[in-house]
N, C-alpha and C positions, 0 to 999 in steps of 0.2 A: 504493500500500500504506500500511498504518497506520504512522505515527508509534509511535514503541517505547522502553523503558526496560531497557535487557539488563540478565541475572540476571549473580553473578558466578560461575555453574555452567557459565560458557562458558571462564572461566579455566582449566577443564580438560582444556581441546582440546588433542594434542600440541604442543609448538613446536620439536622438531626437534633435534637433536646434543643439546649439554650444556645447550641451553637459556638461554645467556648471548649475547644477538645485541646488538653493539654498537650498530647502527644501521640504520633499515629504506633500501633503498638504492632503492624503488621507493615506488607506490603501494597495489599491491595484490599479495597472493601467489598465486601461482598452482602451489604444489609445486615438489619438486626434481627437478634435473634431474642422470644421473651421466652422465660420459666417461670415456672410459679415456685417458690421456695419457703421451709419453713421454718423459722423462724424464734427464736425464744421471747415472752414477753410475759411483763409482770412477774409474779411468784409462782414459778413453776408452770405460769403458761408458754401457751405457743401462739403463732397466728401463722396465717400462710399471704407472703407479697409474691406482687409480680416484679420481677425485675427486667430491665430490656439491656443487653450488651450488644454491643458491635462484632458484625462477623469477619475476620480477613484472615487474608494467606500470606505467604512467602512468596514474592514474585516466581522463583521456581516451582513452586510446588503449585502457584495457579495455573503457569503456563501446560506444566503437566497434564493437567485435569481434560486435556482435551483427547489424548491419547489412549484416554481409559473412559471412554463412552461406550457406553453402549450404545447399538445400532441405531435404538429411537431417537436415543439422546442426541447422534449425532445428524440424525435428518434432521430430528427437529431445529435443529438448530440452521443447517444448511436452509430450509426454509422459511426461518425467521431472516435470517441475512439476506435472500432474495428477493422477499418482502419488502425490505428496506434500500435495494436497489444491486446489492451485491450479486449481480447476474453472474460473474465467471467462478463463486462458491462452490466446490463439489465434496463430496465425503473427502476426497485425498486430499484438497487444498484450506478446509477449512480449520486444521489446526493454525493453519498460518494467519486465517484473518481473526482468530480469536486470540491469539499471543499480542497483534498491533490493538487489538481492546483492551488487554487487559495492560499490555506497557503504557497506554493512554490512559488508565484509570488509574496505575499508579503513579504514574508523575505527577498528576492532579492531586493526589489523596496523601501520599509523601511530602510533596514540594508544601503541601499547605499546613504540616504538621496537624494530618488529621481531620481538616474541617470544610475541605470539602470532600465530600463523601458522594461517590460517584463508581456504581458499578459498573464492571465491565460491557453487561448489556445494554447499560444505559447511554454508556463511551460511544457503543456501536453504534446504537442510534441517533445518539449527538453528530458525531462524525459523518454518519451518514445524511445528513440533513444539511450540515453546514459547508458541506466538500460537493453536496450535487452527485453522490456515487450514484454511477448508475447513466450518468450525463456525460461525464466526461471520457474525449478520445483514448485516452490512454494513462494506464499508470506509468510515476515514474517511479526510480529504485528506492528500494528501501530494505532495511535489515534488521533482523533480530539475534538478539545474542541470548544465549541461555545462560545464566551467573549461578552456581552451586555454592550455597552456602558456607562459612566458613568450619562447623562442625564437619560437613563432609571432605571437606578440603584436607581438615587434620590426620581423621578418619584415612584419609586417604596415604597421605604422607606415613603416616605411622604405619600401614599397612609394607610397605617399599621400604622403610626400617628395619623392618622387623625380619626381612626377609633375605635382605640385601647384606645388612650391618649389623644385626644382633641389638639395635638401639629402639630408643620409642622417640616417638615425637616430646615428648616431657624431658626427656634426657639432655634434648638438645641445649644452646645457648640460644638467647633471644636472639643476636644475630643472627644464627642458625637457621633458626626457624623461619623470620624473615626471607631467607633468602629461598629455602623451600617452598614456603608458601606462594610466593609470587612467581615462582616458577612454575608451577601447576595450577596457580591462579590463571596467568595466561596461558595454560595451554588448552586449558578447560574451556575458556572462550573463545580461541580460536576454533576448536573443535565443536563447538557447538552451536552453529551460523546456520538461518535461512534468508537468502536475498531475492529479493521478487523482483524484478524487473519486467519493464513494456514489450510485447512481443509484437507479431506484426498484426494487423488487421483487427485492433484491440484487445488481443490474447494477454496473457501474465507467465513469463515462464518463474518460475519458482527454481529454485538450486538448493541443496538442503544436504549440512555435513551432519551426519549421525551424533557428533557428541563425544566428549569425553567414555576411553574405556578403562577398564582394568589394566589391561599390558598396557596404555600409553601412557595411563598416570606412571604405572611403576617406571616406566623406560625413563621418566622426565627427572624422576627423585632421585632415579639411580646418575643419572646423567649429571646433575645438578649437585649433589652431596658430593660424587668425586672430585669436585671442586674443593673440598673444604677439607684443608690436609687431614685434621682428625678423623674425620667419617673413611677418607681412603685406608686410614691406617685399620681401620674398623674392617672395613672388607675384606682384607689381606689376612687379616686373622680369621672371621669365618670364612674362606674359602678352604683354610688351614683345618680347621675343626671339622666342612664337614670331609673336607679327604679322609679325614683322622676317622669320623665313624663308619664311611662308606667302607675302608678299610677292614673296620672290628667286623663291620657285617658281612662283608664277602673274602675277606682273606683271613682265616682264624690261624690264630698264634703270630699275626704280625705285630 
């Protein structure tokens, strides 16, 4: 989808209660959610209130949400978008117009620390209103990046430790880790790109790298640490060690 410049006619989307939201505690809104709760009151009474809280995700874990639909889930929605003008939407392409929703609902709903509160389906319809989709000759490029959290990031690194160097991610120095982190930081973004661009005759070709894997996280850690004299020195000893058991196991009495 096109690159965009929002109007400030979108500042007049609800945002909810009094409208004073300290801090956005998520990535992305998704509506409230009420329960009814119960409550202690007075001496040894109870009462039961309703309470209403805010629903949001992890910009990852919303974009996600599109690849685990179910079949209805995923029409339906394909023709909610057509409805709204998105003619070139199909079951295979419309993860991609629902990731530019929801990265549109969260720069709004982040940038605003919370207060404007604007869900993804709302994004699409705003956009779609104020962009003419459906009008215009052609899209131009645009891109999504998938960002993994920093607990997976660790997760990750500490996995390629453990395996590589006999270390953990805790072990390391704060430089250390720095320099790991940002290393599979980027490569986790690189690998995780869809770019749409204008095709001919109004068409969208779409391009689409799978993502961060297993073997490339570890290839990157492994890569990255033998930079850092201590961790190589770390390698050289378990290579040492497992020779040492491969040894006990297949050659007895050495």
């Amino acid at each position: 989808m096109a690159r965009y410049r929002e109007s400030n006619s979108l500042i007049k989307l609800k945002t909810g209660g009094s409208g004073s939201v300290s801090s956005a505690k998520g990535d992305v809104y998704f509506g409230k959610e009420t329960k009814k709760m119960t409550v202690p009151s007075g001496r040894a009474g109870k009462k039961e209130i309703t309470v209403t809280t805010d629903t949001t995700k992890t910009l990852a874990d919303a974009i996600a949400m599109a690849y685990t639909w179910t079949d209805a889930e995923r029409k339906a929605f394909v023709a909610k978008a057509r409805a709204l003008g998105y003619d070139d939407t199909t079951d295979l392409t419309s993860p991609n117009l629902w990731a530019m929703a929801v990265n549109g609902a969260s720069e709004w709903y982040k940038n605003s620390n919370g207060q404007v509160k604007i869900t993804p389906e709302e994004y699409l319809e705003w956009y779609a209103k104020s962009k003419g989709v459906g009008k215009a000759p052609e899209p131009s490029t645009s891109k999504t990046i998938t960002q993994y959290g920093a607990p997976q990031i660790r997760d990750w690194i500490n996995d390629g430790l453990t395996k590589k160097f006999g270390r953990t991610f805790e072990s390391l120095t704060q430089e250390e880790r720095s320099i790991l982190f940002n290393a599979v930081k980027e490569y986790s973004e690189k690998a995780s790109v869809t770019i749409s661009k204008a095709g001919k005759k109004g068409t969208t070709i779409t391009t689409v790298k799978p993502g961060a894997t297993t073997a490339g996280v570890q290839e990157v850690v492994e890569e990255a640490a033998m930079q850092i004299p201590g961790l190589a020195e770390d390698a050289d000893r378990m290579v040492k060690i497992n020779f040492s058991q491969w040894l006990t196991q297949n050659a007895p009495g050495a």
